[in-house]
PyMOL commands that place a pseudoatom at each C-alpha (Angstrom):
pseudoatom trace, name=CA, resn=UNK, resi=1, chain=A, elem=C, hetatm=0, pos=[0.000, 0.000, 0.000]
pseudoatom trace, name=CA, resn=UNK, resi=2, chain=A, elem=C, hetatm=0, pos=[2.839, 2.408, -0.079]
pseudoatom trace, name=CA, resn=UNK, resi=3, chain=A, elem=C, hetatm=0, pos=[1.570, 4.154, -3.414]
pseudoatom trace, name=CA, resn=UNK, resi=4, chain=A, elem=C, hetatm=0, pos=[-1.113, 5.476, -1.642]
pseudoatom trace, name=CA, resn=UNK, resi=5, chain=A, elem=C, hetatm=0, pos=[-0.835, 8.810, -0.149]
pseudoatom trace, name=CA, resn=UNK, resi=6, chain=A, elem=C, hetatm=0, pos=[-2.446, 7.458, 3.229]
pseudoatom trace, name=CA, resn=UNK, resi=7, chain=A, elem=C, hetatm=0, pos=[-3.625, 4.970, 4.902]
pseudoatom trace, name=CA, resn=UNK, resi=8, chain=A, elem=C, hetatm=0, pos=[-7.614, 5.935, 4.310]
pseudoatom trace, name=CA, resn=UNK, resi=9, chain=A, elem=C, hetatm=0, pos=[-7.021, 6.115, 0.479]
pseudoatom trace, name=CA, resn=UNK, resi=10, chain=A, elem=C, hetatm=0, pos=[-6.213, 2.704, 0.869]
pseudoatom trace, name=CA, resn=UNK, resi=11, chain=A, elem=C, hetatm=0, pos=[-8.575, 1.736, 3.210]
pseudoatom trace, name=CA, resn=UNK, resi=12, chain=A, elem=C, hetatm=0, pos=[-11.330, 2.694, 0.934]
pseudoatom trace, name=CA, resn=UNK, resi=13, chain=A, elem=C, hetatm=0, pos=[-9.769, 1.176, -2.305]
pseudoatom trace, name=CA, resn=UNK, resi=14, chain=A, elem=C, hetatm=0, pos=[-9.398, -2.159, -0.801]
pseudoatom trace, name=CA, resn=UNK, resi=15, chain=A, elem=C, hetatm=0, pos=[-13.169, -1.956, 0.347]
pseudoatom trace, name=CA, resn=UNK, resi=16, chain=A, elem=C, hetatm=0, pos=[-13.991, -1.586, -2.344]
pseudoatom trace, name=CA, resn=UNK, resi=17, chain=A, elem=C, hetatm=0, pos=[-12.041, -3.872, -4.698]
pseudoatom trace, name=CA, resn=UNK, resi=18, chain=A, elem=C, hetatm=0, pos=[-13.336, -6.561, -2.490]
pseudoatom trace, name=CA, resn=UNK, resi=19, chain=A, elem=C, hetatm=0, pos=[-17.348, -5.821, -3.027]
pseudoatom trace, name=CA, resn=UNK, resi=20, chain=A, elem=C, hetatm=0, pos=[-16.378, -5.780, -6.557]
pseudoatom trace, name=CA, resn=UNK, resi=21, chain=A, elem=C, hetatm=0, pos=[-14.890, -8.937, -5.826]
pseudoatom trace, name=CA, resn=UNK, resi=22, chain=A, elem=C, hetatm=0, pos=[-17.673, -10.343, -4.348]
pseudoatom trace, name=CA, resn=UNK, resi=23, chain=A, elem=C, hetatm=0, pos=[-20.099, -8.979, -7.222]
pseudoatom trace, name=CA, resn=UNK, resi=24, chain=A, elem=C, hetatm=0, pos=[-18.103, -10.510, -9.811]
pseudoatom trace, name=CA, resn=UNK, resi=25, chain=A, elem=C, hetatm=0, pos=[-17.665, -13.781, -8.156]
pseudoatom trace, name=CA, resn=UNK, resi=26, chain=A, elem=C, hetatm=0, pos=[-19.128, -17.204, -9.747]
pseudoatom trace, name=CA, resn=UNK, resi=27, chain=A, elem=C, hetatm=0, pos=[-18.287, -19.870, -7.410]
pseudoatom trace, name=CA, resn=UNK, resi=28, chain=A, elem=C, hetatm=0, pos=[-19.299, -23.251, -8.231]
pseudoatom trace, name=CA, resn=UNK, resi=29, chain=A, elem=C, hetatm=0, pos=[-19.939, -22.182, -12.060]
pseudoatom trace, name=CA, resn=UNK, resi=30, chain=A, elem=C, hetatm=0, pos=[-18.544, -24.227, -14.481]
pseudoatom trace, name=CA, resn=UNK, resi=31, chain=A, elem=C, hetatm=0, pos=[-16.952, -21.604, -17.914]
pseudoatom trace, name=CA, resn=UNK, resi=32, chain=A, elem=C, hetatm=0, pos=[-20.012, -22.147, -19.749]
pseudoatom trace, name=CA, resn=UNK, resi=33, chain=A, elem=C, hetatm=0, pos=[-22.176, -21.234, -17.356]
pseudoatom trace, name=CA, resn=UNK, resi=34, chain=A, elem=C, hetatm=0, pos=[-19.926, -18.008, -16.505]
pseudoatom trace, name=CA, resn=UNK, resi=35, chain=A, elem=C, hetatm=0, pos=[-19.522, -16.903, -20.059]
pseudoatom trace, name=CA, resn=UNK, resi=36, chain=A, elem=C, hetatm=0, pos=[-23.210, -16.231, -19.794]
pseudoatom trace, name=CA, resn=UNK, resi=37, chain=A, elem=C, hetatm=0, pos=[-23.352, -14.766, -16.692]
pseudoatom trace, name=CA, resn=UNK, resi=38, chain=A, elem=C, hetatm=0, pos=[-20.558, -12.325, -17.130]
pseudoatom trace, name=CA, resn=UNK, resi=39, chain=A, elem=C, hetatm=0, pos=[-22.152, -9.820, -19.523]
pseudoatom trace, name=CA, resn=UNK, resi=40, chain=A, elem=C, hetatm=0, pos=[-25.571, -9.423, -17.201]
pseudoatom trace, name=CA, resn=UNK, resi=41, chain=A, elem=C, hetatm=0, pos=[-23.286, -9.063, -13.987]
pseudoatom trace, name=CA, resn=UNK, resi=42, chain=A, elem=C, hetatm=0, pos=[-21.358, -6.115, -15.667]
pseudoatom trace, name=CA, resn=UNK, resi=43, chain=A, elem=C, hetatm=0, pos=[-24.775, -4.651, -16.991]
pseudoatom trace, name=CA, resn=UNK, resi=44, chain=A, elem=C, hetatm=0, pos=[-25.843, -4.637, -13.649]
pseudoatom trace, name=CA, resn=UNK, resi=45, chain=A, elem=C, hetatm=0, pos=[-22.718, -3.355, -12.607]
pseudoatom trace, name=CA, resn=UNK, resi=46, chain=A, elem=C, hetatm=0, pos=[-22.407, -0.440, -15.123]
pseudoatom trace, name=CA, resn=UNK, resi=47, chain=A, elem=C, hetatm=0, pos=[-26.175, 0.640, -14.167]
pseudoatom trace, name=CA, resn=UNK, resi=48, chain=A, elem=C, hetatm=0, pos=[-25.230, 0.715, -10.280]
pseudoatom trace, name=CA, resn=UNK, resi=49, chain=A, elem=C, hetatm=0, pos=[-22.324, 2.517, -11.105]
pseudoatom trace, name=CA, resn=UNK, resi=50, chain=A, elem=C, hetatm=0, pos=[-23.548, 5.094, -13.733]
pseudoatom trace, name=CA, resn=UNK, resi=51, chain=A, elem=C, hetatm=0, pos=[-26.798, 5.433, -11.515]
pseudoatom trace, name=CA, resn=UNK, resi=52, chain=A, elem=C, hetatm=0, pos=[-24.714, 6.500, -8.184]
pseudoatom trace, name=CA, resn=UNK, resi=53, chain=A, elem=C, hetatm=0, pos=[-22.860, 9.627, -10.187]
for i in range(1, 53): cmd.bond("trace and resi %d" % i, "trace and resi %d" % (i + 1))
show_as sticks, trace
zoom trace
């Protein structure tokens, strides 16, 4: 974490990062089955993200 200019910065990146994680995350999925999934998971993403600006 030393690129960050503090500890907080940091803090709130890796919060982050890991609900995006989490989102993202297809345990138990076999590639097919992920392929598919994928492109409604970052729709859903994008509109979260876009609607929270």
């Amino acid at each position: 974490m030393k690129d960050f200019k503090n500890i907080f910065c940091a803090l709130i990146f890796c919060t982050a990062f890991e609900e995006i994680r989490q989102f993202f995350r297809m345990a138990h999925k076999t590639r097919a089955e992920r392929r598919k999934l994928f492109a409604s998971k970052f729709q859903q993403f994008n509109n979260l993200a876009t609607a929270n600006i």
